[in-house]
C-alpha positions as CSV (number, residue, x, y, z in Angstrom):
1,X,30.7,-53.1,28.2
2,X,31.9,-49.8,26.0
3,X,30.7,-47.0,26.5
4,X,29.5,-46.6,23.2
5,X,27.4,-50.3,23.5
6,X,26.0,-48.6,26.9
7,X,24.4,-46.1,24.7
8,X,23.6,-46.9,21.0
9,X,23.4,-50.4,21.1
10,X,21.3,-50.5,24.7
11,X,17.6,-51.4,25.2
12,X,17.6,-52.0,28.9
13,X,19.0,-50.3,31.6
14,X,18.7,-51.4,35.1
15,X,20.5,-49.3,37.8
16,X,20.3,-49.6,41.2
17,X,16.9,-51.3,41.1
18,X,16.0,-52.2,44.6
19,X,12.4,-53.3,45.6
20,X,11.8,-53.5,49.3
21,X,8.2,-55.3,50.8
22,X,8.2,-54.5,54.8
23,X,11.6,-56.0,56.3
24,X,12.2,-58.0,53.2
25,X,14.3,-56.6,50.0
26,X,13.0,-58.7,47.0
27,X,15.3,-57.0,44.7
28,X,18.6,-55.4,45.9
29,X,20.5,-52.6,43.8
30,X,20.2,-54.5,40.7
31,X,22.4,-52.8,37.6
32,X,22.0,-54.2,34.4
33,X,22.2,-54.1,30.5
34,X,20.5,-55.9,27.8
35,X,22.0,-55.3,23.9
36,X,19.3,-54.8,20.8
37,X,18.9,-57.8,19.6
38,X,20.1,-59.8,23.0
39,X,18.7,-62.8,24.7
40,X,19.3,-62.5,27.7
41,X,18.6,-64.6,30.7
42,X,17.4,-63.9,34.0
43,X,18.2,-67.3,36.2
44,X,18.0,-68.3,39.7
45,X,15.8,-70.0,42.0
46,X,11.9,-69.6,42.9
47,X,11.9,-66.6,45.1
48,X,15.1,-65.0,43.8
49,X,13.6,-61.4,42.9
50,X,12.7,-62.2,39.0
51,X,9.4,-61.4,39.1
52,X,9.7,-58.4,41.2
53,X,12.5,-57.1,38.4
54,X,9.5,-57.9,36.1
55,X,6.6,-56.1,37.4
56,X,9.2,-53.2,37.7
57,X,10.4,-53.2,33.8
58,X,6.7,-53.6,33.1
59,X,5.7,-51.2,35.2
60,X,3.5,-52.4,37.1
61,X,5.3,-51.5,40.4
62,X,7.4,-48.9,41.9
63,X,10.7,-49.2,42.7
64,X,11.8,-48.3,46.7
65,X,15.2,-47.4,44.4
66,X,16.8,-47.1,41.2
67,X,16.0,-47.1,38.1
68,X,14.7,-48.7,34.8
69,X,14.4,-48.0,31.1
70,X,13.4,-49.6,27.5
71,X,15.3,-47.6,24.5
72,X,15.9,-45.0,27.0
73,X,12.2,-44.8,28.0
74,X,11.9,-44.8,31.8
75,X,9.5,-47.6,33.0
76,X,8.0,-45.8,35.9
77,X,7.8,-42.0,34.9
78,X,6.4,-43.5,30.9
79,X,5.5,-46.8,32.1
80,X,2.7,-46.2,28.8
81,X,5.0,-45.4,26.7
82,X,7.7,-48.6,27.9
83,X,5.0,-51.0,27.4
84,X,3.9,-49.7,23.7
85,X,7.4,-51.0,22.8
86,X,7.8,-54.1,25.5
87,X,5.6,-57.3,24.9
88,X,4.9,-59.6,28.1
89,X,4.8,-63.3,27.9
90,X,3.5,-64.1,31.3
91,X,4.0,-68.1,32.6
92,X,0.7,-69.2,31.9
93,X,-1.0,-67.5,29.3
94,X,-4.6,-66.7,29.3
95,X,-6.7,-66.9,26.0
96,X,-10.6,-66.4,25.4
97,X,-11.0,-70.2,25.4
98,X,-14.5,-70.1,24.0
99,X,-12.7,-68.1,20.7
100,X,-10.3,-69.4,18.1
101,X,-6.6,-69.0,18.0
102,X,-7.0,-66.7,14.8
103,X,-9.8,-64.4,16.7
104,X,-7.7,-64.3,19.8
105,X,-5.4,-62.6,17.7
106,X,-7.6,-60.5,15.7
107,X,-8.7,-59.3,19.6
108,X,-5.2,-58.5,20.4
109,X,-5.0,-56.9,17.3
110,X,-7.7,-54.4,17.5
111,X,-7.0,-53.6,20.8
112,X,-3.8,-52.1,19.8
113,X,-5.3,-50.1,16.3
114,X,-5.0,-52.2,13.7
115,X,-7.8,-52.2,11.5
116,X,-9.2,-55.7,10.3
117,X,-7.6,-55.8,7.1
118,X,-4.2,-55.3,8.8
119,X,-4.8,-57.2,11.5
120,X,-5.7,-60.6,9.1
121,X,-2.5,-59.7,7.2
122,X,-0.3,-59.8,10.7
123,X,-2.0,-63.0,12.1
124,X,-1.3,-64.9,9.2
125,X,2.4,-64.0,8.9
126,X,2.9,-64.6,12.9
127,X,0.8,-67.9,12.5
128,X,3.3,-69.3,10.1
129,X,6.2,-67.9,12.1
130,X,5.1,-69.7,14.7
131,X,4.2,-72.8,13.6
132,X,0.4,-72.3,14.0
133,X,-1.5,-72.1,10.9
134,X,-2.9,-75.7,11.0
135,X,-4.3,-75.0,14.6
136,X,-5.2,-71.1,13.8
137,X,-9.0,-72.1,13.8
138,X,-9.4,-74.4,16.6
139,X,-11.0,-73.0,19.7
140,X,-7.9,-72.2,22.6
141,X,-9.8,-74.4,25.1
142,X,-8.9,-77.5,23.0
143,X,-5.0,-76.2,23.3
144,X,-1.7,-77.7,24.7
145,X,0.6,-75.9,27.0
146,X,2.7,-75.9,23.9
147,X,0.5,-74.5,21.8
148,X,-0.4,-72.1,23.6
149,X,2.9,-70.3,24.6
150,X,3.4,-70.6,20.6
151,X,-0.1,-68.8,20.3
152,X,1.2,-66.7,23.2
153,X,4.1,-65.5,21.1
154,X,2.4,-64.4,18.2
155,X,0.1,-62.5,20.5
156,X,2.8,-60.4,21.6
157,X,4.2,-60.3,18.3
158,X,0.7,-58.5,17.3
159,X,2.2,-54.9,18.5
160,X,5.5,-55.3,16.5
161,X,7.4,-54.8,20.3
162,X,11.2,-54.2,20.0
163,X,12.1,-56.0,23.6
164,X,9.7,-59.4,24.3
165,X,10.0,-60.2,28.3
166,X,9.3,-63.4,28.9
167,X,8.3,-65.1,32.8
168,X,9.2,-68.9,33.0
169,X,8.0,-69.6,29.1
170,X,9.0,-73.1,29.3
171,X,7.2,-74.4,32.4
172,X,5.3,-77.9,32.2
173,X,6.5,-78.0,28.1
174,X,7.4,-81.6,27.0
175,X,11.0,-82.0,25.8
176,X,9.7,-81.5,22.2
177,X,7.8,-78.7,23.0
178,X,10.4,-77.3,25.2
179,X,13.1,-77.7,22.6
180,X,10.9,-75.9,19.4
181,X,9.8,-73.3,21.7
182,X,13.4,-72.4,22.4
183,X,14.2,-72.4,18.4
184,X,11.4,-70.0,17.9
185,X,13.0,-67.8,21.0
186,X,16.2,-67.5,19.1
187,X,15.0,-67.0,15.7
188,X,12.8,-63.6,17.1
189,X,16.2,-62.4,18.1
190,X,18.1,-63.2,15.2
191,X,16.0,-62.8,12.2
192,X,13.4,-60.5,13.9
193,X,16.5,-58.4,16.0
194,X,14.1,-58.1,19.1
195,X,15.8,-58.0,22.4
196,X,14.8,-60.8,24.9
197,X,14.4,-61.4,28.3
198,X,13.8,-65.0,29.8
199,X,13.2,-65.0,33.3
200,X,13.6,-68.7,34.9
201,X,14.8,-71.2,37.4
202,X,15.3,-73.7,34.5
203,X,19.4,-73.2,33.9
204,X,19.8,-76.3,31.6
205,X,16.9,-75.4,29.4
206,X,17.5,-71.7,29.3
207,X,21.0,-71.1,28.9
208,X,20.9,-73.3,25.5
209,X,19.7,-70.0,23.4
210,X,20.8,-67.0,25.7
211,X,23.6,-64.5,24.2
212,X,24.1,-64.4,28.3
213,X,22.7,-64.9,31.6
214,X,22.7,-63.1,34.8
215,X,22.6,-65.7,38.0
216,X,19.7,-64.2,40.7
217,X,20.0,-65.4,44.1
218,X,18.4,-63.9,47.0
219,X,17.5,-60.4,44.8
220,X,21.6,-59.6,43.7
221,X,22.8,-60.6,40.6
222,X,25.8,-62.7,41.8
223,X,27.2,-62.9,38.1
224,X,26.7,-62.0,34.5
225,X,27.9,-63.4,31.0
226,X,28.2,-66.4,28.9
227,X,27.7,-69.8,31.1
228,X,31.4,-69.8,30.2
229,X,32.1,-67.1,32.3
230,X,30.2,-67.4,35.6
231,X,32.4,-70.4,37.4
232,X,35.2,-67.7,36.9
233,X,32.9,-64.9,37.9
234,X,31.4,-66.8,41.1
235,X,35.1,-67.4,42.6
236,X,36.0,-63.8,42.1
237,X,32.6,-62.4,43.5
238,X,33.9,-64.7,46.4
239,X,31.5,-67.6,46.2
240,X,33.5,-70.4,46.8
241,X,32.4,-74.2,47.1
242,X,35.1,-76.9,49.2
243,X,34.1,-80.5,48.4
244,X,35.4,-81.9,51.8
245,X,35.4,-86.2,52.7
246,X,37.1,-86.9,56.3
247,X,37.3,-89.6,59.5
248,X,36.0,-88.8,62.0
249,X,33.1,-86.6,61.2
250,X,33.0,-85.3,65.0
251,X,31.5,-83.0,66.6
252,X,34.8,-81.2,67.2
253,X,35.5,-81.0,63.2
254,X,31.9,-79.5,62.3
255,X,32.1,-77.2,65.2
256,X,35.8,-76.2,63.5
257,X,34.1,-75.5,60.1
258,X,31.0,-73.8,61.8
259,X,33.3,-71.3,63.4
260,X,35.4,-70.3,60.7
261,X,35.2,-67.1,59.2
262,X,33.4,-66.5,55.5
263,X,31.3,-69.7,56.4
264,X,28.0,-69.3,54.7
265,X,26.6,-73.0,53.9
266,X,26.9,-76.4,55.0
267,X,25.1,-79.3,53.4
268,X,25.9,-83.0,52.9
269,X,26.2,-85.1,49.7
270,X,26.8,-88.3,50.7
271,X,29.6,-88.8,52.8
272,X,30.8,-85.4,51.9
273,X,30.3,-82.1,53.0
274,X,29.7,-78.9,50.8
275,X,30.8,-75.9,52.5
276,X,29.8,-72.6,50.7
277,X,32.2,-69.3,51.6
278,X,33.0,-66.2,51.1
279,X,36.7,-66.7,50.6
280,X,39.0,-70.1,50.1
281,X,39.0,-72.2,53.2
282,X,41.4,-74.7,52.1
283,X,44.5,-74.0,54.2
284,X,42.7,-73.4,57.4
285,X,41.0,-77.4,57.1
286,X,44.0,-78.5,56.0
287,X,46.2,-76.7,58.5
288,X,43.3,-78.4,61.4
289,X,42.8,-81.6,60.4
290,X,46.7,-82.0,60.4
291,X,47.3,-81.0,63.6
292,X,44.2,-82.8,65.0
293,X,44.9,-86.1,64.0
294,X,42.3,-86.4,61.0
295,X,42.5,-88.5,58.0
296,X,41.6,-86.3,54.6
297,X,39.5,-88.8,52.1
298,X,38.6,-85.8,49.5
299,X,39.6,-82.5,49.2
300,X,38.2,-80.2,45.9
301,X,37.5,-76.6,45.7
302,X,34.7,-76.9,43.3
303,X,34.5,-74.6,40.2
304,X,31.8,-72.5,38.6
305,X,31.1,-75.4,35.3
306,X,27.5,-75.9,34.8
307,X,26.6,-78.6,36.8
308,X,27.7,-76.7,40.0
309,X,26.4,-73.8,39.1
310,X,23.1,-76.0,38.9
311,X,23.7,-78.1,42.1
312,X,24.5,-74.8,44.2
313,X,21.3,-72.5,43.0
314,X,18.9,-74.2,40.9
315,X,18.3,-78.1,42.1
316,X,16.4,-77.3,44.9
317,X,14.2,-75.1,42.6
318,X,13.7,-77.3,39.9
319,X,12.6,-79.9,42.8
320,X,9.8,-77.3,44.1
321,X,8.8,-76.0,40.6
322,X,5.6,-78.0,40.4
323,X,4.5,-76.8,43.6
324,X,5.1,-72.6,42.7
325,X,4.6,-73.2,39.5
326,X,1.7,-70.3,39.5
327,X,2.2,-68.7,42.9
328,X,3.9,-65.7,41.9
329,X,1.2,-65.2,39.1
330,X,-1.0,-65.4,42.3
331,X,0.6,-63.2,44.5
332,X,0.7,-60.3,42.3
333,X,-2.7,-60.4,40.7
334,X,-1.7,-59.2,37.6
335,X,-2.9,-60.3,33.9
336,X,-1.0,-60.2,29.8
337,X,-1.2,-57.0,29.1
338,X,-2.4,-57.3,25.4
339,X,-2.9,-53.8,25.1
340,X,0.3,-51.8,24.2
C-alpha cells in the first residue's frame, strides 16, 4: 500500500492489535488496512481471533495492545463516535418478532433521530434496495434466515454508516439465499461506496465478492490480498505443505519426519501424509529415504490455490460450524447495536 492510500483513501486501521484473555492471546499484533469502498474479508477458522478483532473495532472491548480506528476515529478513546459511522451486522440478527419488518425499521430509525417522515422515506428506499418491499409488512417472527439478514441490512443501512462490519452473515442461508445475499454485499460497496468487513470461516462463499481477504489462524494474520495472492504469500510467510506417499510407513520414517526441524503438522489423507513446516523439507526426505532404503510413491510440495488453502485452515471449520454456529454470540453477551 502507498502512502498516500494509507491516508486519504483509508477507513480502517489496525496496528498492533493484540487482545490477551489470562494465558491465551486471542488476537496477536494484528496490522491492518481496509480502502473506502473495500470489501474486505476476514477468514479463518472458528476460534481464529475474528470476533475478538470485532468487539475491538466496535468497541466493545479493550485492547491489551495496539490500536484501532474508523476514518481516523480511534475505536476505544471515541468508541461513540466510531460506531455513529460503523453499522454492525451480528450472525444472527435479532428483531421485535411481534412487530413488522417496516416498524422494526421505523424503531431503528427513531432511535437514531430521524423524525417519522424521514424515517418512512429511508425504509422504503432500503426495502427496495434490498429486495424487501413485498415482505415489509409481515411480522419478523414469520421470517426466513434469509430474510432476515436482508431485513438486517437495511437496518444498518438506517444510520447512513460509511463502514458496514459484518460477523458470519451467511451462516445456515440456502445456496439461493446465500448467493443474493452476496450480490446485495457487493452492490453496497460499489454503488453505495461503503467499506465492508465480512468476518467468516466460509472461504468458498466469501471470497466470491471480497476486493481481498486476510487469512486468520490462531489470532495472526498469516496473509493478505486477492485469493490470487495468498498461495504465493503462504510459501513466503514460510507455511509450507509436502504431500508425501512412501513404503514402508515405519516407525523409523515418522520418527525421521517428527524430528525434523520447522515441523509443525502431521496428518494423513489417505495413504498420504501432509506435513505442515516452517521451511521446505524436501531434500532432507529425499536425502533419508534414499539412503534408508525407502521407495518414494508421491512427492508434491503443495501450493497456496484455493482448495489448499481450504483443506489446510477452513475444512475442519466448516465441519464444526453447526455446532458453534452461535457460541461466540454467547460468549460475549453482546446485542446489534441499532443505536449509532
Amino acid at each position: 500500500m502507498t502512502e498516500k492510500e494509507g491516508t486519504d483513501n483509508e477507513m480502517i486501521r489496525i496496528s498492533g492489535l493484540t487482545k490477551v484473555y489470562g494465558s491465551k492471546t486471542a488476537v496477536d499484533h494484528l496490522s491492518l488496512q481496509v480502502l473506502k469502498g473495500e470489501v474486505f474479508g476476514l477468514l479463518g477458522p472458528n476460534g481464529a481471533g475474528k470476533t475478538t478483532t470485532i468487539l475491538m473495532l466496535l468497541g466493545l472491548t479493550e485492547p491489551t495492545e495496539g490500536s484501532a480506528s474508523i476514518d481516523g476515529i480511534d475505536c476505544t478513546r471515541e468508541a461513540m463516535k466510531a460506531k455513529r459511522i460503523a453499522g454492525y451486522l451480528p450472525d444472527n440478527v435479532g428483531f421485535y418478532p411481534d412487530m413488522t419488518g417496516r416498524e422494526n425499521l421505523m424503531f431503528t430509525g427513531q432511535l437514531n433521530g430521524l423524525s417519522r417522515k424521514e424515517a418512512e422515506i429511508r425504509i422504503d428506499e432500503l426495502l427496495g434496495k434490498v429486495g424487501m418491499t413485498e415482505a415489509a409488512d409481515q411480522k419478523t417472527a414469520t421470517y426466513s434466515r434469509g430474510m432476515k439478514q436482508r431485513l438486517g441490512i437495511a437496518d444498518v443501512l438506517m444510520k447512513d454508516p460509511k463502514v458496514i462490519i459484518m460477523d458470519e452473515p451467511t451462516l445456515g442461508l440456502d445456496p439461493e439465499g446465500m448467493k443474493a445475499f452476496l450480490q446485495l454485499i457487493r452492490r453496497l460497496a460499489v454503488e453505495d461506496g461503503r467499506t465492508i468487513l465480512i468476518s467468516s470461516h466460509q472461504l468458498y462463499q466469501i471470497q466470491q465478492v471480497c476486493d481481498r481477504v486476510g487469512i486468520f489462524v490462531e489470532g495472526k494474520m498469516i496473509a493478505c490480498g486477492p485469493i490470487k495472492e495468498l498461495g504465493r504469500q503462504l510459501v513466503k510467510e514460510n507455511h509450507y505443505a509436502l504431500e508425501i506417499e512412501v513404503s514402508p510407513v515405519d516407525d523409523r520414517f515418522l520418527g525421521f519426519i517428527k524430528g525434523l526441524e520447522g515441523v509443525r503438522d502431521i496428518s494423513e489423507e489417505g495413504a498420504r501424509l501432509l506435513i505442515h513446516a516452517d521451511r521446505d523439507l524436501r531434500k532432507d526426505v529425499t536425502t533419508f529415504l534414499g539412503s534408508n532404503g525407502y521407495e518414494l510413491l508421491h512427492l508434491r510440495q503443495k501450493g497456496g490455490d484455493l482448495d489448499e488453502i481450504y483443506s489446510s485452515y477452513f475444512e475442519h471449520a466448516e465441519l464444526e460450524a453447526d455446532k458453534h454456529d452461535n457460541e461466540h454470540s454467547k460468549d460475549h453477551g453482546f446485542r446489534r447495536n441499532r443505536k449509532g
